[in-house]
PASEBA-1860 file (N, C-alpha, C; in nm, 3 decimals):
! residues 89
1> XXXXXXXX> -0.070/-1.977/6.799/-0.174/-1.877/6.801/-0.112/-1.741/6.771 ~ -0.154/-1.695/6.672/-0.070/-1.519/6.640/-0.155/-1.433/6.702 ~ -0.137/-1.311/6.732/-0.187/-1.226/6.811/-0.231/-1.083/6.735 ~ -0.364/-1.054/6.742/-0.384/-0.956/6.628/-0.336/-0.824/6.644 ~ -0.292/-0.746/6.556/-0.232/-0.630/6.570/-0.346/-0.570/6.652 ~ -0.298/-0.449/6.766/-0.352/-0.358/6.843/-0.416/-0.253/6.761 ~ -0.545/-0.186/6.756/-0.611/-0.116/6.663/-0.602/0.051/6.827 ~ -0.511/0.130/6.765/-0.467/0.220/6.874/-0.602/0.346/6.797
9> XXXXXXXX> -0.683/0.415/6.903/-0.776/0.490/6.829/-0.678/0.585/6.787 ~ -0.750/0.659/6.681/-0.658/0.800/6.616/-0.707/0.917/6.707 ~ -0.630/1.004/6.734/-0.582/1.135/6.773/-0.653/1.210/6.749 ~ -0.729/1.296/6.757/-0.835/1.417/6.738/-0.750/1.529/6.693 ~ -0.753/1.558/6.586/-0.622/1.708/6.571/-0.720/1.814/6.594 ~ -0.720/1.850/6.689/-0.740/1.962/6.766/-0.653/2.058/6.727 ~ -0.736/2.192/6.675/-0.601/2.312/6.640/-0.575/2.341/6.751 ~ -0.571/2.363/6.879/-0.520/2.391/6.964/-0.399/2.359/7.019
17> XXXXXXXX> -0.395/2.159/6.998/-0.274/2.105/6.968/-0.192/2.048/6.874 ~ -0.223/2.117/6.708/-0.113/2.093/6.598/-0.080/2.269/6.623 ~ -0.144/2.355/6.634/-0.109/2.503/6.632/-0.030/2.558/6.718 ~ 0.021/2.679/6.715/0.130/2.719/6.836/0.007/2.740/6.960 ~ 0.019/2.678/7.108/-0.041/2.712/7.164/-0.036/2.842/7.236 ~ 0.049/2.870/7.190/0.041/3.022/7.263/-0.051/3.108/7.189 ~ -0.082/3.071/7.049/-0.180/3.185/6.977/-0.308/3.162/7.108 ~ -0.387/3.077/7.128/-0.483/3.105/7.247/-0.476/3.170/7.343
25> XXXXXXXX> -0.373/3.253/7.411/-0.372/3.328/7.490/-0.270/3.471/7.463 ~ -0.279/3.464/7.332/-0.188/3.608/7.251/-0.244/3.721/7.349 ~ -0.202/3.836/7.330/-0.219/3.954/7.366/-0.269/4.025/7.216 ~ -0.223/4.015/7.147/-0.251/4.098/6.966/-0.405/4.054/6.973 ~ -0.492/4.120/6.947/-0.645/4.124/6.916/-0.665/4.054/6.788 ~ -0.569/4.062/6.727/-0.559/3.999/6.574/-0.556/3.825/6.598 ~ -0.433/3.832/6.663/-0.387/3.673/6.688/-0.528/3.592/6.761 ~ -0.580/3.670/6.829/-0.714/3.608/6.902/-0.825/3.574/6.803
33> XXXXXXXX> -0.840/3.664/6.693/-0.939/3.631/6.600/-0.882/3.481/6.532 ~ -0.722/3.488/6.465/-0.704/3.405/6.438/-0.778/3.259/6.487 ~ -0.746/3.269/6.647/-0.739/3.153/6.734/-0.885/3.097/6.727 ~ -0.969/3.235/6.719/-1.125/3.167/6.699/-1.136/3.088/6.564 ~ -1.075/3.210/6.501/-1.122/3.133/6.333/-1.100/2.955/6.329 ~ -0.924/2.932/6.394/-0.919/2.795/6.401/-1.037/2.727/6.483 ~ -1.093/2.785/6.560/-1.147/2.667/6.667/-1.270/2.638/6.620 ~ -1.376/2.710/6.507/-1.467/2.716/6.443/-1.505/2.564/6.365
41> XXXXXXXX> -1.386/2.513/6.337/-1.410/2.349/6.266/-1.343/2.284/6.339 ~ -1.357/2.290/6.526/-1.301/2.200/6.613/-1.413/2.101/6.634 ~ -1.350/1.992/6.630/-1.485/1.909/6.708/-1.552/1.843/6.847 ~ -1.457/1.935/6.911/-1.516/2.002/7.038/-1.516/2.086/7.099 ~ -1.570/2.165/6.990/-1.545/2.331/7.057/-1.722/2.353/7.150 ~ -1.817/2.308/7.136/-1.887/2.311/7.233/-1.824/2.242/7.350 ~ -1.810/2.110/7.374/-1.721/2.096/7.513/-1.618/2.201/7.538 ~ -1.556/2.170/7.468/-1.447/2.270/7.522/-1.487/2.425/7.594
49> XXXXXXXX> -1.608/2.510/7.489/-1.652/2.632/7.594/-1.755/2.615/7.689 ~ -1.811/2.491/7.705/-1.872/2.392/7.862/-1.778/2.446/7.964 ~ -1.686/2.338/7.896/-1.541/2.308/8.042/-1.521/2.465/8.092 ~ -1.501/2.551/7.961/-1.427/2.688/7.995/-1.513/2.793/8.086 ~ -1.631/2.759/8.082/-1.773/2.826/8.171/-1.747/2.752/8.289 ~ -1.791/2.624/8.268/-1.745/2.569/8.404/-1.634/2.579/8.509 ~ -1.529/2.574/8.432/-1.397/2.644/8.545/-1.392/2.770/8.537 ~ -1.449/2.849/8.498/-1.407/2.969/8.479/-1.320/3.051/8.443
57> XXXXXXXX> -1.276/3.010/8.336/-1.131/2.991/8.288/-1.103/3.189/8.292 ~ -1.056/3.236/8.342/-0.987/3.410/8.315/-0.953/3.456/8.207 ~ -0.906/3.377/8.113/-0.815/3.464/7.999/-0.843/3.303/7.903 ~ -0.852/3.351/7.749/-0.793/3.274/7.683/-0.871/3.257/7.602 ~ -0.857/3.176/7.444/-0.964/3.131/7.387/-1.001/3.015/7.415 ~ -1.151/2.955/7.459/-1.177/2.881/7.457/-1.322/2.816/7.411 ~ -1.333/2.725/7.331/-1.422/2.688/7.248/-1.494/2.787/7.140 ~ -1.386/2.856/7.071/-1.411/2.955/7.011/-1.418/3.112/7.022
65> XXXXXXXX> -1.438/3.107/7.140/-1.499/3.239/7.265/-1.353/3.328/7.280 ~ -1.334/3.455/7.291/-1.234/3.489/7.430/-1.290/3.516/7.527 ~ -1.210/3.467/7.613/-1.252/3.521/7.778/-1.180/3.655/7.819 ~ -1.196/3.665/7.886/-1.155/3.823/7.930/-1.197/3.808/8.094 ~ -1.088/3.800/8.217/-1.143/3.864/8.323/-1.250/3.714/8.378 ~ -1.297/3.632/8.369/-1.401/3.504/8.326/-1.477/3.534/8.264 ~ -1.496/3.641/8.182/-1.614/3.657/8.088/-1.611/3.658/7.957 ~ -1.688/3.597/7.880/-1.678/3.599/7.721/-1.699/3.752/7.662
73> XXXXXXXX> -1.596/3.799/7.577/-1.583/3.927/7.527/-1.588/3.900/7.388 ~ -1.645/3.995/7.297/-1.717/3.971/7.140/-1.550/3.950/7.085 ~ -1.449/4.059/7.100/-1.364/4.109/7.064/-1.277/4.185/7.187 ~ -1.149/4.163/7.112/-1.047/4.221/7.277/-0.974/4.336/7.206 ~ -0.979/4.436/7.301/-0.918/4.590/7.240/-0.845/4.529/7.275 ~ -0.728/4.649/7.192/-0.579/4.631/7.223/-0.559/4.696/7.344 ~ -0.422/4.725/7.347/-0.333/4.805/7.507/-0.378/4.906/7.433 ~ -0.362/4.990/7.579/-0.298/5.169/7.530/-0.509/5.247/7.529
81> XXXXXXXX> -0.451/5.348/7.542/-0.599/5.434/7.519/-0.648/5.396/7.363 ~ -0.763/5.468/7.319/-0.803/5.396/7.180/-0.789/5.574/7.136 ~ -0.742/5.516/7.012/-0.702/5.656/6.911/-0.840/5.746/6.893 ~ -0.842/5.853/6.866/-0.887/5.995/6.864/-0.893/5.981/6.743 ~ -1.044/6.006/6.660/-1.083/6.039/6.516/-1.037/6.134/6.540 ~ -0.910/6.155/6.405/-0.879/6.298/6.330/-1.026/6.325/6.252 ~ -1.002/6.506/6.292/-1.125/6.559/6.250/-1.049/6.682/6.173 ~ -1.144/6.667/6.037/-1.065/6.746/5.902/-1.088/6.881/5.936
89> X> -0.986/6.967/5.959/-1.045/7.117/5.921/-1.102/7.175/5.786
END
């Protein structure tokens, strides 16, 4: 009696885990857009910002979103005060 090869399911490539995971919790405002842009053709980025509501996750991107603090923020300023329009004499 031969024994049929094992049919192992395939792997979900999740950018979260082929990508550096540290871009999801960058500090650079830039790197965060990045992180959304990837998560945009995830195929579970609705679960994933479920889970992230549900625990309340503090910081990070999740399911597209950043969090900020537990709250979803459009966009994350940078550090530092925000620059002063030069005004032309």
């Amino acid at each position: 009696m031969s024994a049929l090869p094992v049919r192992r399911p395939t792997p979900l490539e999740l950018p979260c885990h082929v990508d550096d995971p540290d871009l999801w919790f960058a500090e650079a405002p830039a790197d965060l857009e990045r992180a959304k842009t990837l998560c945009a053709a995830c195929p579970v980025r609705r679960q994933c910002l479920a889970a992230a509501l549900e625990r309340a996750e503090p910081w990070g991107v999740w399911g597209g979103e950043i969090f900020e603090r537990g709250s979803i923020v459009t966009r994350k300023r940078p550090r530092g005060r925000p620059r002063k329009d030069v005004v032309a004499a």
